[in-house]
C-alpha positions in Angstrom: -33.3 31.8 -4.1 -33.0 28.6 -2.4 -30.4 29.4 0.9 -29.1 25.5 0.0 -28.5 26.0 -3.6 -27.1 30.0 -2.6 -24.5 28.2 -0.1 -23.1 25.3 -2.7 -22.6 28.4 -5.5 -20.3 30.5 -2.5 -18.2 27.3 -1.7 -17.9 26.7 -5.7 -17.1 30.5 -6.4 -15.4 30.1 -3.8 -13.0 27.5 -4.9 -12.8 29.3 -8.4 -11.6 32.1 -7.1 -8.2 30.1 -6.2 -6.8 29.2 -2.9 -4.5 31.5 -0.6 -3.0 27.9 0.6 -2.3 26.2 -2.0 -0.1 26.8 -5.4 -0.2 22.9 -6.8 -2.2 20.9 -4.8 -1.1 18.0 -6.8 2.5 18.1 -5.6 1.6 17.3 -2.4 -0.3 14.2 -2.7 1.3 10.6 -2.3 0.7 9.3 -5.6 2.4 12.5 -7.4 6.0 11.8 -8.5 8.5 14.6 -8.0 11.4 15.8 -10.2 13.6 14.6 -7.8 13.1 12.0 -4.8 15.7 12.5 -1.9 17.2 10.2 0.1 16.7 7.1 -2.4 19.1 8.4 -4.7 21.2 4.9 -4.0 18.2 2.8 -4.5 17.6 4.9 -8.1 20.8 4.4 -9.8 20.7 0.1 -9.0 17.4 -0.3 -10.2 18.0 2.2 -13.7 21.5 0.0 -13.6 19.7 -3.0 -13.1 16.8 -2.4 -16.5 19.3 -0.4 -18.5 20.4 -3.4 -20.3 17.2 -3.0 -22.0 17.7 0.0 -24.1 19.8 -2.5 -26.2 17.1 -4.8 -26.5 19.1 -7.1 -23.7 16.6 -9.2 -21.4 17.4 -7.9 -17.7 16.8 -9.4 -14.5 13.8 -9.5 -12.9 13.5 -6.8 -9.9 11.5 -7.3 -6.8 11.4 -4.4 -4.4 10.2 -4.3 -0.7 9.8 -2.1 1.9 6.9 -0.8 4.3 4.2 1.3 3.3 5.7 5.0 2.5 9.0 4.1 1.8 8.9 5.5 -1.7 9.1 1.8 -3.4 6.8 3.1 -6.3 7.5 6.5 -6.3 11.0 5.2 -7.2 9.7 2.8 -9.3 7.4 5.1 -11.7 10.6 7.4 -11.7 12.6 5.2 -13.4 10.9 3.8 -15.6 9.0 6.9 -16.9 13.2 8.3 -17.6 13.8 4.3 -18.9 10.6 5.8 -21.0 11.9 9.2 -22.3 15.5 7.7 -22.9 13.5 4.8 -25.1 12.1 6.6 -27.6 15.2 9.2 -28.1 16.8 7.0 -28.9 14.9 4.6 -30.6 14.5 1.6 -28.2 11.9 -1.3 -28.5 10.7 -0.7 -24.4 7.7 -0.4 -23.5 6.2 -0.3 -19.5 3.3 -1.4 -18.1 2.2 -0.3 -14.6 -0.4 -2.3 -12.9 -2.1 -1.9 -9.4 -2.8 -5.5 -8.2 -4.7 -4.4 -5.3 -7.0 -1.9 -7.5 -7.1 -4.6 -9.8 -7.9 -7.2 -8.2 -7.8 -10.0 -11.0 -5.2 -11.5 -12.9 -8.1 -10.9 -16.1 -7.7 -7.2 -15.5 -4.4 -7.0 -14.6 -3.7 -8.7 -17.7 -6.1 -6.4 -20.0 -4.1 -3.7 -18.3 -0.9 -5.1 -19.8 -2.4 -6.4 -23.3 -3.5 -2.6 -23.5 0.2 -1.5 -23.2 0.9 -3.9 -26.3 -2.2 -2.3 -28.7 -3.8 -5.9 -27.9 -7.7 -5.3 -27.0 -9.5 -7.2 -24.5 -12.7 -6.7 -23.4 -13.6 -5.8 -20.1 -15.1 -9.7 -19.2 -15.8 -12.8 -20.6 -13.0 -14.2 -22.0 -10.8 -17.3 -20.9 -8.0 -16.8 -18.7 -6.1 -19.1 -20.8 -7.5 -16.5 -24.1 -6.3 -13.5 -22.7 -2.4 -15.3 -22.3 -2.5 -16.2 -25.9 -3.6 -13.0 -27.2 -0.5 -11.3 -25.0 2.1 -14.1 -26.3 0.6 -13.6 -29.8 1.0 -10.0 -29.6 4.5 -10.6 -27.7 5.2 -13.3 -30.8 4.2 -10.3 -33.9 6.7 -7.7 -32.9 10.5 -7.3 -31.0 9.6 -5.6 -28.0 10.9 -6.0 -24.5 8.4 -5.1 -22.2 9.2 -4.6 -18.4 5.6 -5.3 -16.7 5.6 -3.6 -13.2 2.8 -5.3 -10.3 2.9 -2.9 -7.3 1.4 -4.9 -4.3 1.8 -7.8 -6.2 1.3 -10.2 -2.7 -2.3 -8.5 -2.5 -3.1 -11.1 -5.7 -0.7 -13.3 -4.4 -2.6 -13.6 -1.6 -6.2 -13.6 -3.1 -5.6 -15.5 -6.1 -2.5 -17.6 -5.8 0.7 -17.3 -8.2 -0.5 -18.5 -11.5 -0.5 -15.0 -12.9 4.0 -15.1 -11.9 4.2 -18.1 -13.0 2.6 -17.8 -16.7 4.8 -14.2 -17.0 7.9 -15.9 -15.7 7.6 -19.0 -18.1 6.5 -16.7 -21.5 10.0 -16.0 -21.9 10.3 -19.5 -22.9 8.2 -19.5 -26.0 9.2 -16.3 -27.1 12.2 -15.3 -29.4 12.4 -11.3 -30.6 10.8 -10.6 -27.6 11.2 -10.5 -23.9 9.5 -9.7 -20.6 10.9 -8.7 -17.2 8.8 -8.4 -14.1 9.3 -5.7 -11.7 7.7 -6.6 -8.5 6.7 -4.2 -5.5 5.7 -5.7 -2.4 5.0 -4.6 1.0 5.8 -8.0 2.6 9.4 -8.8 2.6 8.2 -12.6 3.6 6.2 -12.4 0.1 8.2 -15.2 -1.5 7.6 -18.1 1.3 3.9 -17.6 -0.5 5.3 -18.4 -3.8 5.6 -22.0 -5.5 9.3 -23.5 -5.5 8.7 -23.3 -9.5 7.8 -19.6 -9.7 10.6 -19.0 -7.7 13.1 -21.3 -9.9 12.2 -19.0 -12.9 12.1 -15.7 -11.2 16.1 -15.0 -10.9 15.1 -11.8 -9.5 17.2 -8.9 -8.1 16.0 -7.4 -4.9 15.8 -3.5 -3.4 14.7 -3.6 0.1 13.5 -0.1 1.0 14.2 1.4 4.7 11.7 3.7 6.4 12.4 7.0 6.4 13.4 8.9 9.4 12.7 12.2 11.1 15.2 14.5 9.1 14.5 12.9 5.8 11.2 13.0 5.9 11.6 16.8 6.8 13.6 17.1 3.2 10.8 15.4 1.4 7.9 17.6 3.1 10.0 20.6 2.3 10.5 20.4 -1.1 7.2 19.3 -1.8 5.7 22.6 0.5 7.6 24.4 -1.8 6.2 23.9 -5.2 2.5 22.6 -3.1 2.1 25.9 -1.3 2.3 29.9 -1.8 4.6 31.3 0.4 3.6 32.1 4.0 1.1 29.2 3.8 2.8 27.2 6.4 3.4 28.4 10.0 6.8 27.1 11.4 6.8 24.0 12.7 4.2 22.3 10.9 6.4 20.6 8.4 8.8 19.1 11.5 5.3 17.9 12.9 4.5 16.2 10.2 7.6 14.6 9.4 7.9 13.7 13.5 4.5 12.0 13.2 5.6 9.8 9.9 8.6 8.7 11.6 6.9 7.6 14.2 4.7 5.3 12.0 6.8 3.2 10.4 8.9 6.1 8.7 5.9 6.5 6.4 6.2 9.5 3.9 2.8 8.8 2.7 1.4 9.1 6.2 3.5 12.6 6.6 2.4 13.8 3.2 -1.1 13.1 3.9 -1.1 14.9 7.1 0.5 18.4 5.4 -2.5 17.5 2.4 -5.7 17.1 4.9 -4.1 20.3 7.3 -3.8 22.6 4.6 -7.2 21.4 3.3 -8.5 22.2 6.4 -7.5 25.4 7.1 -8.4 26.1 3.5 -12.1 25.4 4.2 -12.1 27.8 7.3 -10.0 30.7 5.8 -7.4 30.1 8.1 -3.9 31.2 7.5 -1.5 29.9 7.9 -1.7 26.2 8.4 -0.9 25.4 12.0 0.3 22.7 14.4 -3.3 23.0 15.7 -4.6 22.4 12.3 -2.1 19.2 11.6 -3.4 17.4 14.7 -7.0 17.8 13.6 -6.4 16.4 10.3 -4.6 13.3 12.1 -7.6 12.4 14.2 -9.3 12.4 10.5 -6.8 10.6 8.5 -6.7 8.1 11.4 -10.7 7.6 12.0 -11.1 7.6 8.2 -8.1 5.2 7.3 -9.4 2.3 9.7 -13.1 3.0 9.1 -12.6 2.2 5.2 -9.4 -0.6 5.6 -12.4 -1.9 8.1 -14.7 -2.2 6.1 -12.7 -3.9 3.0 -11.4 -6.4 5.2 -12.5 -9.7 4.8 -14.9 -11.9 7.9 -12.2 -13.8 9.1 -9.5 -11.0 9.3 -12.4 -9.0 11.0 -12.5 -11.5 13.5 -8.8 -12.0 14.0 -8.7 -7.9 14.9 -12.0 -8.1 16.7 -10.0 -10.6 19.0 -7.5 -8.7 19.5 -9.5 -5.8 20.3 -11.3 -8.0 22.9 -8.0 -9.1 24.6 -6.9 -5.4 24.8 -9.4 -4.5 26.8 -8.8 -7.2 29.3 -4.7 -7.1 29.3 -3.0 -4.4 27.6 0.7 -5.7 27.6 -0.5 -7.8 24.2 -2.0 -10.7 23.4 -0.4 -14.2 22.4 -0.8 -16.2 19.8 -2.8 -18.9 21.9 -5.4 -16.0 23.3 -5.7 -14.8 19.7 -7.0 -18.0 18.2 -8.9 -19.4 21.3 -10.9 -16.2 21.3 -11.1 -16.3 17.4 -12.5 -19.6 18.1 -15.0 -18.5 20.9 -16.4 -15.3 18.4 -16.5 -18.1 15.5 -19.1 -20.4 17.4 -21.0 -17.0 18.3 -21.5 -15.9 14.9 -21.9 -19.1 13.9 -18.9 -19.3 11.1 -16.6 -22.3 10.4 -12.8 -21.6 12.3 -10.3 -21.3 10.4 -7.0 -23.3 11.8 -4.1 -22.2 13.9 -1.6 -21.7 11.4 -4.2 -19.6 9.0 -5.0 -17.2 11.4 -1.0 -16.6 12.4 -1.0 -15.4 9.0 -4.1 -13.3 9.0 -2.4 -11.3 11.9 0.9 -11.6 10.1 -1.1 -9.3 7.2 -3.1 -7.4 9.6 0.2 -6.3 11.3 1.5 -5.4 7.6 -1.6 -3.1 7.0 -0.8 -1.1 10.3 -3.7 -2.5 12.0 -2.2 -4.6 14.6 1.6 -4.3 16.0 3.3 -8.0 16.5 6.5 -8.3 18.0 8.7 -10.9 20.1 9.6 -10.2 23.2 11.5 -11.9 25.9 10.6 -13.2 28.9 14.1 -13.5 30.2 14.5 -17.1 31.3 11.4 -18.5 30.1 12.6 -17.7 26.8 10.0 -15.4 24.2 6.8 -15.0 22.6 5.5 -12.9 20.3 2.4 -10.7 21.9 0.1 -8.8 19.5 -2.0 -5.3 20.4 -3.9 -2.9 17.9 -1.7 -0.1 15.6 -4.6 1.8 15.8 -7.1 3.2 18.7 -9.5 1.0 20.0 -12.1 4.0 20.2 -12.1 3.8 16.0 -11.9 0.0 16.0 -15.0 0.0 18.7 -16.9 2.8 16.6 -16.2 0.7 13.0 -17.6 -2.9 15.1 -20.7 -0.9 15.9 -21.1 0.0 12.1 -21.1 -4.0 11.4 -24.6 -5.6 12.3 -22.8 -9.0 12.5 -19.9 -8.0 14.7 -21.9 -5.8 17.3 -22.2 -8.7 19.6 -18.1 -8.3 19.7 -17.9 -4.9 21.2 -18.6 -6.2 25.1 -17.6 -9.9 24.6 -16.2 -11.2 27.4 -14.5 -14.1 26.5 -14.9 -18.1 28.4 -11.3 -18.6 29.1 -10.6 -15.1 30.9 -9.5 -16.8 34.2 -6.0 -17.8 32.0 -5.5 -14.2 31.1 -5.9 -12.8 34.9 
């Protein structure tokens, strides 16, 4: 027998046989929603408060919810509207609830398929109109009382790419309609979102905000633990992994995503080498993974410009690591632009390119003062530069970055 094909059939029998780790591995993933969610047991009740009204067929505000990156903004969110859901049809209610990715999306087309799909309304997958795909949602919106609540998490990602005219057509549909109604329920992990929206978007949106807190140390311990306990058997974990994990996330932003992956990818681990328990030894292990893999791939999506904005930071790093300005950013943007030969983009573009980069965790901005010359904000990579350098060195095109030494050095010496 063939020692390849014998070695695949042990790791599949293997598998079959079940794990001595884990007891649901789906309990511990990110994306996973709980029976209960701790510690946003405030920011529950006001947004369930906030769409009740629509159990009585009552229009309710629009919601917008913010927060950093493992907060729990749509963990809460799919948590109350899948109990708005239940309660609905007890008790005979005309809701329905659409959730859409904008990010996976990517297009207002499919984003809009997505919520046509929600109504019975079929679109196909491409080639029609923009313009088509509205008037077969209103049309649907027009034949039947229904108040649908349409939820966009990371609705600035096609804010961003594509502009507002998606907000803008959902905020004004209202207008046309008369059995039926739609609210929006926005998640965002850019609490400046709305300076990129037009002043008339904004007029219509009336919207009630949640702004989500990172989590610290001790709650993220809660959230870990009751996850372990319906994620593992018992004795899977050796002490202190769980307080690792949970020290780690708090350090990142409060990031229960972050945490949760860490416990996933160490138990996975130590699953693959029979080891047992899961140890401290194990988490840090799966950190250096999570941490090469998570840049490597948000790398590799990003687009040239953004690339370049990070690739200037990584250049100033090496040559002054109390952060970069502003100023060095874009005049070494500028110098790597006229290498590769691309067309700068200006000042004011690129303040917001590191603006999102510092939202995805890849850079760190902040302002700091320089006592009586007043403050400035410096900039340094969130992440190691040993990852950035090994993900430059994957890009053809960007290689040439990886030992750039840029013109103006003598102002940063």
């Amino acid at each position: 027998m063939d020692l390849r094909k014998d070695a695949l059939e042990n790791v599949f029998d293997g598998f079959l046989r079940g794990s001595s780790v884990f007891r649901n591995r789906e309990a511990i993933r990110y994306d996973y929603v709980p029976e209960s969610l701790p510690h946003r047991e405030e920011h529950i009740r006001y947004l369930a408060e906030t769409l009740a009204p629509a159990l009585k067929g009552t229009p309710c505000s629009n919601v917008f919810i913010y927060g950093n990156t493992g907060t729990g903004k749509t963990a809460v969110a799919k948590f109350v509207l899948n109990k708005l859901s239940e309660k609905a049809n007890d008790v005979g209610s005309s809701v329905k609830v659409c959730f859409a990715n904008c990010r996976l999306a990517g297009t207002e087309y499919r984003i809009l398929s997505n919520v046509c799909s929600t109504l019975d309304v079929k679109v196909p997958f491409t080639g029609l109109a923009l313009g088509e795909v509205f008037d077969r949602f209103r049309g649907a919106l027009e034949s039947e009382e229904v108040l649908l609540i349409v939820a966009l998490d990371e609705v600035d990602a096609i804010v961003r790419e594509r502009g507002d005219f998606l907000l803008y057509e959902l905020t004004r549909v209202n207008e046309s309609l008369r059995g039926s109604k739609v609210t929006i329920l926005g998640i965002s992990n850019d609490l400046r979102f709305k300076e990129l929206l037009d002043p008339r978007v904004l007029s219509t949106l009336s919207e009630e905000e949640i702004v989500f807190k990172p989590y610290n140390a001790a709650e993220l311990h809660d959230i870990l633990r009751e996850r372990a306990e319906v994620a593992f058997q018992e004795g899977a974990l050796a002490d202190g992994v769980v307080e690792l994990c949970a020290a780690i996330g708090a350090a990142e932003h409060g990031d229960a995503r972050r945490a949760l992956d860490l416990l996933r990818v160490a138990a996975e681990l130590a699953e693959r080498k029979g080891d047992r328990p899961v140890s401290e030894d194990h988490v840090r292990q799966a950190q250096r993974r999570i941490e090469h893999d998570r840049v490597a791939e948000a790398l590799g999506s990003l687009p040239t410009h953004s690339k370049m904005v990070l690739s200037s930071v990584f250049v100033l790093q090496r040559l002054n690591t109390q952060g970069a300005t502003t100023g060095d950013i874009y005049d070494v943007y500028c110098e790597l632009c006229g290498e590769l030969g691309v067309s700068p983009l200006t000042r004011r573009r690129i303040s917001g390119l590191t603006s999102e980069l510092d939202v995805m965790g890849l850079l760190d901005s902040r302002v700091v003062s320089l006592g009586r010359h007043g403050r400035t904000r410096r900039t340094s990579l969130a992440v190691p530069r040993g990852v950035v350098r090994e993900s430059l060195l994957t890009d053809e095109r960007l290689r040439v970055i990886v030992n750039y030494n840029p013109r103006h050095l003598a102002t940063l010496e």
